[in-house]
C-alpha positions in Angstrom: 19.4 -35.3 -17.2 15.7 -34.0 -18.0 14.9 -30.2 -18.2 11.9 -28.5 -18.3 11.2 -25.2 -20.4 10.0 -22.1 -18.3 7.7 -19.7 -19.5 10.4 -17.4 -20.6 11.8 -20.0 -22.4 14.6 -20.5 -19.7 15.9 -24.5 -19.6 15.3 -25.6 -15.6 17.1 -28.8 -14.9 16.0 -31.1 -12.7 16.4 -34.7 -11.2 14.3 -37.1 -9.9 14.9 -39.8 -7.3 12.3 -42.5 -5.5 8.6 -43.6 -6.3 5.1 -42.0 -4.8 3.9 -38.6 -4.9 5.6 -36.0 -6.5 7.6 -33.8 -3.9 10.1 -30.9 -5.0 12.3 -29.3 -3.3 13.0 -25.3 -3.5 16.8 -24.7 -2.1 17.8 -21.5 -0.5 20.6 -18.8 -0.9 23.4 -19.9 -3.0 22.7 -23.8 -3.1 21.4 -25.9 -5.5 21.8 -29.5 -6.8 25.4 -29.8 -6.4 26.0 -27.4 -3.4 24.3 -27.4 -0.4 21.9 -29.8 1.8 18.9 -30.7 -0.6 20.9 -33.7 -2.0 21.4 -35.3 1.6 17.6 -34.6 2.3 16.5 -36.2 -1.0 18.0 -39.2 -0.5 16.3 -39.4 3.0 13.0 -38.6 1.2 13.3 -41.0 -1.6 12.3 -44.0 -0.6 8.5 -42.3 0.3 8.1 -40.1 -2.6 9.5 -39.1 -6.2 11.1 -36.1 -5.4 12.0 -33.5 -7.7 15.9 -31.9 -6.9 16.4 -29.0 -9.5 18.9 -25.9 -9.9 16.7 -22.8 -9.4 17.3 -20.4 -12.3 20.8 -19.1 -12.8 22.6 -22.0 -10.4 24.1 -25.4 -11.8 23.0 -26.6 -14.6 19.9 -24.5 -15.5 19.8 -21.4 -17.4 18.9 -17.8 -16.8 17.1 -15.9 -18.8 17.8 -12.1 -17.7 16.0 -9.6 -16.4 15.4 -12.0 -12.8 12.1 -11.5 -11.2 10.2 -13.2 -8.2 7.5 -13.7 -11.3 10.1 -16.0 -12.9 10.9 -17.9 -10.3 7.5 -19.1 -10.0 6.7 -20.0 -13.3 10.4 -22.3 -13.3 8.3 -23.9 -10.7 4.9 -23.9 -12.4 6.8 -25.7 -15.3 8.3 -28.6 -12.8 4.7 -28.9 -11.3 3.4 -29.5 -14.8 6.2 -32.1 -15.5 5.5 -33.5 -12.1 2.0 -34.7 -13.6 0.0 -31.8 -12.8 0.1 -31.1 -9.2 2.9 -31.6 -6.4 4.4 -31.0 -2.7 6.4 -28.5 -1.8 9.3 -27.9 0.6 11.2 -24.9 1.0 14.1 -23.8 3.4 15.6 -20.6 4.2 14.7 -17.6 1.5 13.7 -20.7 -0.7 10.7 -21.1 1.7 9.4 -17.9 0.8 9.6 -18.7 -2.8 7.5 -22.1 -1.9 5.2 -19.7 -0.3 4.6 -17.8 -3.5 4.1 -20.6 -5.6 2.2 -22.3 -3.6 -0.5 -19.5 -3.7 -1.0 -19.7 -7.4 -0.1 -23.2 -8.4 -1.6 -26.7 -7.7 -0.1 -27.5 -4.4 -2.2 -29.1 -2.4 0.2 -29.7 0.9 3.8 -27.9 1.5 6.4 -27.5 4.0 8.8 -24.6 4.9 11.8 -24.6 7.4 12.5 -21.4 8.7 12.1 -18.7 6.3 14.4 -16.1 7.8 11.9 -13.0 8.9 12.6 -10.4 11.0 9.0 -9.6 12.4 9.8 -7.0 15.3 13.2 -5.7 17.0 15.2 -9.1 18.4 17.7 -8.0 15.7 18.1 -4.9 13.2 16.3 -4.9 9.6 18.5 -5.9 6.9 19.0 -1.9 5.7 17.7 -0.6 3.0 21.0 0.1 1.0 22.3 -3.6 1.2 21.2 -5.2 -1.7 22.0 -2.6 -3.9 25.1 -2.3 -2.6 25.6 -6.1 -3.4 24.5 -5.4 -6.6 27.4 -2.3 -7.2 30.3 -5.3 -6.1 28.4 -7.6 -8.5 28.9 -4.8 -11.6 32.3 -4.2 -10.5 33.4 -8.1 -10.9 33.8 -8.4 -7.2 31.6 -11.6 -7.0 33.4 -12.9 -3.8 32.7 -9.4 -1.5 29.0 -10.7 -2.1 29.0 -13.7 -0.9 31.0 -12.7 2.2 28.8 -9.8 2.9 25.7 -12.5 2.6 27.2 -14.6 5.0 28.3 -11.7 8.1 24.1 -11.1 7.5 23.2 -14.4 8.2 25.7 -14.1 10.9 29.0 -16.2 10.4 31.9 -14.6 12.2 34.1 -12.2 10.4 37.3 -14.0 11.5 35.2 -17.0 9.4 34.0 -15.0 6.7 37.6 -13.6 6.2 38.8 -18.1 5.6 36.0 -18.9 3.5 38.3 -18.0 0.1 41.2 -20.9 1.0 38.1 -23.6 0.9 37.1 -25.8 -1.4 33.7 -24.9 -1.9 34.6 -21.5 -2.6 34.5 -21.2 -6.2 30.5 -23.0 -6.1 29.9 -20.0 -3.6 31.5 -17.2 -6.0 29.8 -18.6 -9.1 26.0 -18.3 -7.8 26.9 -15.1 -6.2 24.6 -12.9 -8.5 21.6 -15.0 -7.5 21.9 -13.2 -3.7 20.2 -10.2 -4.7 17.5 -12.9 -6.0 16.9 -14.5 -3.0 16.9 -11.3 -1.0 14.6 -9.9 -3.0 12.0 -12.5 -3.3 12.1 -11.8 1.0 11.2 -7.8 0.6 8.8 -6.7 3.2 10.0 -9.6 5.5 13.1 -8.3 6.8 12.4 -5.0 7.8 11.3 -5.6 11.4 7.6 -5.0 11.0 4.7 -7.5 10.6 4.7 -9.5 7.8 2.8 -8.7 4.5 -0.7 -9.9 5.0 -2.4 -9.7 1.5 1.3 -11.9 0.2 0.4 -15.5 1.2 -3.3 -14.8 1.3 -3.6 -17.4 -1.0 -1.9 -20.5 1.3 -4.6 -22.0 2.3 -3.7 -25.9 2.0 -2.3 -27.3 5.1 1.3 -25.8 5.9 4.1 -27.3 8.1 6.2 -24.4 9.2 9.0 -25.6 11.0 12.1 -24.0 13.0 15.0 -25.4 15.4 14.8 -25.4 18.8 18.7 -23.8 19.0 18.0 -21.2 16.1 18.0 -17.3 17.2 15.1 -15.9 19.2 14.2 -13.8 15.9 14.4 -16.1 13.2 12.0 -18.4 15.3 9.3 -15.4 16.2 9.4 -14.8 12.5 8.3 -18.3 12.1 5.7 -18.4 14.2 4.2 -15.1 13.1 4.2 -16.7 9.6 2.1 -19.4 11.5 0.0 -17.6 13.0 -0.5 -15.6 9.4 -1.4 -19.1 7.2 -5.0 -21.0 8.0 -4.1 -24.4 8.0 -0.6 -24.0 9.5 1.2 -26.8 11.9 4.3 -25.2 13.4 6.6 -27.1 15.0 9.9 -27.1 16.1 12.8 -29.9 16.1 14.7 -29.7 18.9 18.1 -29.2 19.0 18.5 -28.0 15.3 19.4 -24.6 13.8 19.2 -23.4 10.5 21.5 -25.6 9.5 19.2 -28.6 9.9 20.3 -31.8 9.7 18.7 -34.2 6.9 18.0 -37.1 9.3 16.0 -34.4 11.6 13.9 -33.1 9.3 12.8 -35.8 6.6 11.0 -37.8 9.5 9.0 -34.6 10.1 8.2 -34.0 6.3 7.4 -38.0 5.4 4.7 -37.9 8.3 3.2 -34.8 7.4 2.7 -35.4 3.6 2.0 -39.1 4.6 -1.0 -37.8 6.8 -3.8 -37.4 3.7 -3.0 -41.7 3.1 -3.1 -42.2 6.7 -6.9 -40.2 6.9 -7.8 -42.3 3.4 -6.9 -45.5 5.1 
């Protein structure tokens, strides 16, 4: 399994799968290689590009290096992009996209693609409050790794009734292990959440194309957040794949990423 070594010395491991240009994938909220969608999607992606699947800092099989900041975050990535040759694609869903969005303002990223970064831009649905994440981070202290992640899933909106299953499944214990990494992920989305325009000066530095992408059955505010990030980004494309939520499904959304980062071959040919 190749690693690469982060600024702060932390090991980032990584695989890669298929041949072209380099494409890496930045997961969200309590996934990584070995829990959640990006495996499925890579797959779907391989046979266009060499795409770079790793565990972000603290998840799977990479490291973690303590205190966490956003800063760190972006340098795991800087240190893929190097090993990448020099220079790679992005794609980022859910918090993850606003991680992409980050690195992509400082690091050599020519093209990259988010799917619905979740942003509450105006009053469709109430802020995520103020005392939330440190309250996650109190149950985290106290050994109670499991009352995060249900707490994280009733605020992305799964039932309590569902919530209240979600220790008799299998996938539980993947869930529970990452939890600490929730008050990463909802920290790298400060100043997006709170119901108010999103943070101008942030993302001032996107200026390579952008495919920002939602689902046509996802909530009315996580897809106004989308297009206010959209309308925020210069050389944004939004568009939106009908009949998907946030949940996307691979076979939806890798057609829509290979023609986009296809598109600078297509204008060369």
């Amino acid at each position: 399994m190749p690693t690469v070594t982060s600024k702060d010395g932390t090991t980032i491991a990584y695989q890669r799968l298929g041949e072209g240009p380099p494409l890496i994938l930045v997961d969200g909220a309590l996934c990584y290689r070995a829990s959640g969608p990006m495996p499925d999607l890579a797959r779907q992606l391989a046979p266009h590009f060499t795409v770079h699947l790793y565990d972000r800092r603290g998840r799977g099989e990479s490291g973690e290096k303590l205190p966490w900041s956003a800063e760190r975050e972006v340098e795991d990535l800087a240190a893929l992009v190097e090993a990448a040759g020099g220079q790679a694609w992005l794609f980022g869903i859910s918090s993850g996209a606003a991680l992409a969005l980050d690195a992509a303002a400082r690091l050599p990223v020519p093209r990259l693609a988010v799917y619905e970064p979740p942003f509450i831009v105006d009053g469709s649905r109430p802020p995520v409050a103020p005392d939330f994440v440190p309250g996650l981070r109190d149950c985290l202290a106290a050994g109670r790794a499991g009352e995060v992640v249900k707490r994280f899933m009733k605020l992305v909106g799964m039932p309590g009734p569902v919530v209240a299953l979600m220790p008799a499944l299998p996938g539980w214990k993947k869930l529970t292990a990452v939890a600490h990494t929730v008050p990463y992920d909802l920290t790298l989305l400060e100043g997006t959440q709170a119901g108010r325009p999103l943070p101008r000066l942030r993302w001032a530095g996107v200026t390579q194309p952008c495919l920002v992408l939602d689902g046509g059955k996802s909530p009315a505010w996580m897809r106004t957040g989308v297009a206010a990030l959209a309308g925020l980004l210069p050389a944004a494309t939004h568009r939106t794949l009908p009949g998907q939520t946030h949940m996307v499904k691979a076979e939806v959304l890798a057609p829509a990423l290979i023609a986009f980062f296809a598109e600078p071959a297509r204008r060369a040919s």
